[in-house]
C-alpha positions as CSV (number, residue, x, y, z in Angstrom):
1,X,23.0,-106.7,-1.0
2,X,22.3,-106.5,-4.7
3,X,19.0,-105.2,-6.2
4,X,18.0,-106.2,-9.6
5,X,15.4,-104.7,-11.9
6,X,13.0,-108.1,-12.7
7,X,10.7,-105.6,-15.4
8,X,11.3,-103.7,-18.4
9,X,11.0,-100.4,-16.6
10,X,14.4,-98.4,-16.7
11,X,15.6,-97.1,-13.2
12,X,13.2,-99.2,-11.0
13,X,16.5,-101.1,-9.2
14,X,17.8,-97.5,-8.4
15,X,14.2,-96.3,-7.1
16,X,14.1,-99.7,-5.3
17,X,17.5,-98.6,-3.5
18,X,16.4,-96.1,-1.5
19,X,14.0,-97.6,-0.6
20,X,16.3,-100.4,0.7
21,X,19.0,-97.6,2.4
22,X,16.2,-96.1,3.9
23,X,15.1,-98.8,5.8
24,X,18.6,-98.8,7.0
25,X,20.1,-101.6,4.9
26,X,22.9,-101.6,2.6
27,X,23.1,-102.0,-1.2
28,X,26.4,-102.9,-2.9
29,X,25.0,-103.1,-6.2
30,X,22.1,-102.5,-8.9
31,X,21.2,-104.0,-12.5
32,X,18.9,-105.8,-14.5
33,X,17.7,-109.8,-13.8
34,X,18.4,-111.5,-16.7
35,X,16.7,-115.0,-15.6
36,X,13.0,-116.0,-16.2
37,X,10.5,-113.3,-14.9
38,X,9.1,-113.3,-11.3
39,X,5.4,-112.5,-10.2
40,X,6.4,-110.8,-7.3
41,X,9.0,-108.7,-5.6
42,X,11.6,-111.6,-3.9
43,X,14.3,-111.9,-1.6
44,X,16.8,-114.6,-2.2
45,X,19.0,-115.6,0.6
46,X,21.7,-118.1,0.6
47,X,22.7,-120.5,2.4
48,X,22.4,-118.9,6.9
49,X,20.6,-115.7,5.4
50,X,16.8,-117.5,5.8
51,X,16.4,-114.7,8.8
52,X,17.8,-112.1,7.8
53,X,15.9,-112.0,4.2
54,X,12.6,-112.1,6.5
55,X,14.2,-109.4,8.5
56,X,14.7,-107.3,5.3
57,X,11.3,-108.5,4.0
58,X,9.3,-107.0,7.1
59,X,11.3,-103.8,7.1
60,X,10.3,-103.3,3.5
61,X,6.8,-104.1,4.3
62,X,6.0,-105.0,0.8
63,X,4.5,-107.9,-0.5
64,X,8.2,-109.8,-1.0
65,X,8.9,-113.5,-1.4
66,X,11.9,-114.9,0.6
67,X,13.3,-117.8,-1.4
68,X,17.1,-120.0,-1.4
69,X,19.3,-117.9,-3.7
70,X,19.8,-119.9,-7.1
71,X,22.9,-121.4,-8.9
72,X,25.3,-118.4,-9.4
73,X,23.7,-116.0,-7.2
74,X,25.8,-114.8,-4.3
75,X,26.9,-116.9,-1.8
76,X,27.8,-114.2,1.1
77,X,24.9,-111.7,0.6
78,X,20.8,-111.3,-0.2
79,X,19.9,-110.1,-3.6
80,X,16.6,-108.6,-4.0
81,X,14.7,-109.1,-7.7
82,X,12.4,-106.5,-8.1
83,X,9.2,-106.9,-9.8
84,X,6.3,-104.9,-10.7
């Protein structure tokens, strides 16, 4: 899985990891999002990942938005756009 920061506040993906390997999930990668904004933490999934990005979702229990991953995103794994 990838966690990126979606704000302008530096280390929030790294904070947002542990949280993530603490609920027993792992993270490949951190950076920054550098699409349009999001209102809300989200979880995009692609394509056969719709269950486990509500898996994640309700082990984070956060308010996150599950969501199909976009053009270019990956393919094989969830990536997690953090927002404030």
């Amino acid at each position: 899985m990838v966690v990126l920061n979606g704000t302008t506040t530096i280390g929030l993906a790294a904070a947002y990891r542990l949280k993530v390997t603490r609920a027993g999930w792992n993270v490949v990668s951190i950076g920054n999002w550098t699409r349009s904004s999001v209102s809300a933490t989200t979880i995009f999934y692609p394509s056969g990942f719709k269950a486990s990005a509500k898996r994640l979702a309700d082990d984070l229990s956060g308010t996150q938005l599950t969501r199909e991953a976009l053009s270019g995103m990956s393919s094989t794994q969830l990536t997690i756009v953090v927002a404030n």
